[in-house]
N, C-alpha and C positions, 0 to 999 in steps of 0.2 A: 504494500500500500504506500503510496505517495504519501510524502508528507509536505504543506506549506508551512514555511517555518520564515518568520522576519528578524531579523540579527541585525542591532545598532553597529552602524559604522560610520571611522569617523573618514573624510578625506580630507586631504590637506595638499593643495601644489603648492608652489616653492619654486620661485624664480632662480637661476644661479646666475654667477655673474660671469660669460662665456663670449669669448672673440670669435667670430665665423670668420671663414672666409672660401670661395668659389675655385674648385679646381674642378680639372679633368681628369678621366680616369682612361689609361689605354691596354691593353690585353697584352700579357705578354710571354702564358704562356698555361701550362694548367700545374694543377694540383693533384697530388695523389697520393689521398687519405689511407691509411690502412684498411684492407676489404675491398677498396677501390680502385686497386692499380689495373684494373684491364679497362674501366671504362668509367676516370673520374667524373663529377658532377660539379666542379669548381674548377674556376679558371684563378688565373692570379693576375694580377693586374697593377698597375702602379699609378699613383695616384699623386699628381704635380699642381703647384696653385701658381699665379703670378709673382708670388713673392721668393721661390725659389724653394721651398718646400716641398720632399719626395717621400713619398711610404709606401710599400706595396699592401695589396688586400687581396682578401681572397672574394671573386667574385662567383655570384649562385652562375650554373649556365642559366638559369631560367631570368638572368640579369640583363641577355642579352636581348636587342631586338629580335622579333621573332623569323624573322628570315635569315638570321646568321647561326641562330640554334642546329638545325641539322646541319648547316654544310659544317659548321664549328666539330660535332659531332665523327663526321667523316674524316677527319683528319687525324683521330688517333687512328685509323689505318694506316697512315705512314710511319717512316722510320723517325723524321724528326717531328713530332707530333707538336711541340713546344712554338719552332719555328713554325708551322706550314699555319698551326692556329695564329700566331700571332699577326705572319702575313696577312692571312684572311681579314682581321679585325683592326687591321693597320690606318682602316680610313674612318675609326670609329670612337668618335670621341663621347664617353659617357660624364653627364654633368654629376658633381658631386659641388658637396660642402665639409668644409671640416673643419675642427676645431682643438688643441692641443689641454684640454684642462684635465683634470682628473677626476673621476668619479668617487662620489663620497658615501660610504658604504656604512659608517653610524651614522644615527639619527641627529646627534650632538652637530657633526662635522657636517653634514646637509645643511641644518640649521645655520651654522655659523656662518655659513660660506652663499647664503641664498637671503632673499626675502619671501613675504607672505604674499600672493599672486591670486586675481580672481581667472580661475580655470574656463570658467561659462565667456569670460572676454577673450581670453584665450584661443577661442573653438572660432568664436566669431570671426576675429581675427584672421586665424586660419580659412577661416570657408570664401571670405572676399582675396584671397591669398592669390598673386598673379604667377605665374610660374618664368618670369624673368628673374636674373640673378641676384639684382640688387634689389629688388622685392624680397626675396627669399634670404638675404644676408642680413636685411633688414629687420625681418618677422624674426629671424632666429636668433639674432644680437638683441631683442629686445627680450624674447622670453627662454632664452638659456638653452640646455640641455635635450635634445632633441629623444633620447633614448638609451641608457644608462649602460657603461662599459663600452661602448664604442662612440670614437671621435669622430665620424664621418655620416651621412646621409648621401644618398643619391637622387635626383631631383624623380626620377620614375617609384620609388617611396614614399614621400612627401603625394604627389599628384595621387597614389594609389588611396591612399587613406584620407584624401579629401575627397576625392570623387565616391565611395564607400560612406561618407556621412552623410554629403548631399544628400546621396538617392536614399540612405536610412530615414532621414527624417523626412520626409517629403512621402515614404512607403508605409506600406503596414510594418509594426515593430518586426514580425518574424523575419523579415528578410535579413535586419542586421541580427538577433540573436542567430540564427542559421550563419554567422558568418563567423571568422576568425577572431576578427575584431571584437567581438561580444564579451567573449571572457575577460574577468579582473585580469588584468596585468600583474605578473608574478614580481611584488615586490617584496622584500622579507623586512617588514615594517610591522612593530605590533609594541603595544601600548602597557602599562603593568598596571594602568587605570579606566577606569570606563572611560571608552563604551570596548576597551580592549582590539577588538578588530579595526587596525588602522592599513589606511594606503597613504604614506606621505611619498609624494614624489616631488621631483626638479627637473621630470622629463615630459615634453610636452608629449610625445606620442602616447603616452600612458594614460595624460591628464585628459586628453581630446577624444579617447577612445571611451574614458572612464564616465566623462560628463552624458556621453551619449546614451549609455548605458543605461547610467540613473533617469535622463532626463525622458527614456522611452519605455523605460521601469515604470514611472509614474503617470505613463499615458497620456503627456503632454501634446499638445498639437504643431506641425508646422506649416507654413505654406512657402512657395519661392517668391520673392520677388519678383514686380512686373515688369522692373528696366531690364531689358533681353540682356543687355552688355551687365549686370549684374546677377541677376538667378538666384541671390542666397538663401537659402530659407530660413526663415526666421518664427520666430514662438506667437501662439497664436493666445493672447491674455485676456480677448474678451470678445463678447459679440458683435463689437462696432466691428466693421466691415475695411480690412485695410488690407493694400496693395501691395505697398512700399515695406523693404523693410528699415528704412532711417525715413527722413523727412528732406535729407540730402538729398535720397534717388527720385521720392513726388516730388521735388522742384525741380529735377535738372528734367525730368519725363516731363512735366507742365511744360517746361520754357520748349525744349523740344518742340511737343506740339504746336506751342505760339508759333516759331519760326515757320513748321512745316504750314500752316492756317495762312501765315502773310506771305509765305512763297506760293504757295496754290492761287491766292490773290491779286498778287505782282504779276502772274503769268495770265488772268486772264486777260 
């Protein structure tokens, strides 16, 4: 038998205070995990920014675009498999961000090293988020840590898990529980005082997935926005009948229209 069972929790985000900055990431050859040596699933790759900074990573293949996955594939057939992939991926530059700080792994040293952050502005944020670099340098120097133990992001991550909250909120909630993103973010955070079950994080993926969670928990409403060039959806608070989600997007759609009214006019 099922049981419903409701359990106080507390959440808590936490800004840290973290430098971004935009590299590219280029293929340079693969990885081969124990178990895996006849037919890895990880490329390595290395990972360069403007300012002269180099680190290799291990790349998923399912990182790549999807028309270089098979032929990437066919290339452990040959003898230099290293080379023949890397040639292959030689005209492909994958956008990354990274960042060189350290992950804080007590709760004391989280604290010390971050501020208290509203997560629900957070999400916002995010969901009007342009996928240009200094957009995206900008969103992430403002709220820190993107996803804890690793200094890097790739812009096909980012886009992945916003386009995933869009269409959750905007959907009937099953679509996102049926999704990855659903589950609490595995953080090892827990309190020696009520309400005991805690999620403190200073990682926005955690925070953006977690808000979602709660917010379609509680069977809140969204709609999208009606300025095309924006789409976000936003929370629906009451029965008055709205469009927009700021007051920003109904003026600049009003003004819009005005122009489009006095150019149909002018022209006849």
């Amino acid at each position: 038998m099922a049981h419903e069972i409701q359990i106080p929790t507390s959440f808590e985000f936490r800004t840290a205070r973290i430098k971004w900055e935009p590299a590219l990431a280029t293929v340079i050859g693969w990885i081969r995990e124990p178990g895996e040596r006849e037919n890895p699933v990880h490329l390595s790759a290395e990972i360069s920014t403007a300012s002269g900074h180099k680190r290799n990573i291990g790349l998923p293949l399912g990182g790549l675009p999807e028309k270089y996955r098979k032929r990437s594939l066919e290339t452990l057939k040959t003898k230099l498999a290293d080379d023949a992939v890397k040639a292959l991926c030689s005209d492909l530059q994958l956008r990354y961000f990274v960042h060189d700080s350290n992950t804080y792994i007590r709760d004391s040293e989280l604290r010390q090293h971050s501020q208290t952050s509203d997560a629900w502005q957070l999400r916002d944020d995010f969901l009007g988020l342009k996928s240009d670099d200094e957009a995206i340098v900008a969103f992430l120097n403002k709220w820190g840590r993107w996803i804890p133990y690793r200094n890097f992001v790739d812009l096909a991550e980012i886009s992945a898990l916003q386009a995933a909250v869009k269409d959750a909120l905007i959907s009937p909630a099953k679509v996102w529980f049926r999704s990855r993103y659903a589950s609490p973010p595995a953080i090892n955070s827990r309190s020696a005082e009520f309400p005991y079950f805690v999620i403190l994080t200073d990682a926005c993926e955690a925070a953006i997935r977690t808000t979602t969670t709660i917010d379609l928990l509680r069977e809140l409403k969204f709609k999208e926005c009606a300025r095309p060039d924006c789409a976000k959806p936003f929370s629906v608070t009451s029965k008055h009948e709205r469009s927009y989600c700021t007051t920003y997007c109904a003026h600049l759609e009003s003004v819009r229209r005005s122009r489009k009214s006095a150019a149909i006019q002018r022209s006849k």
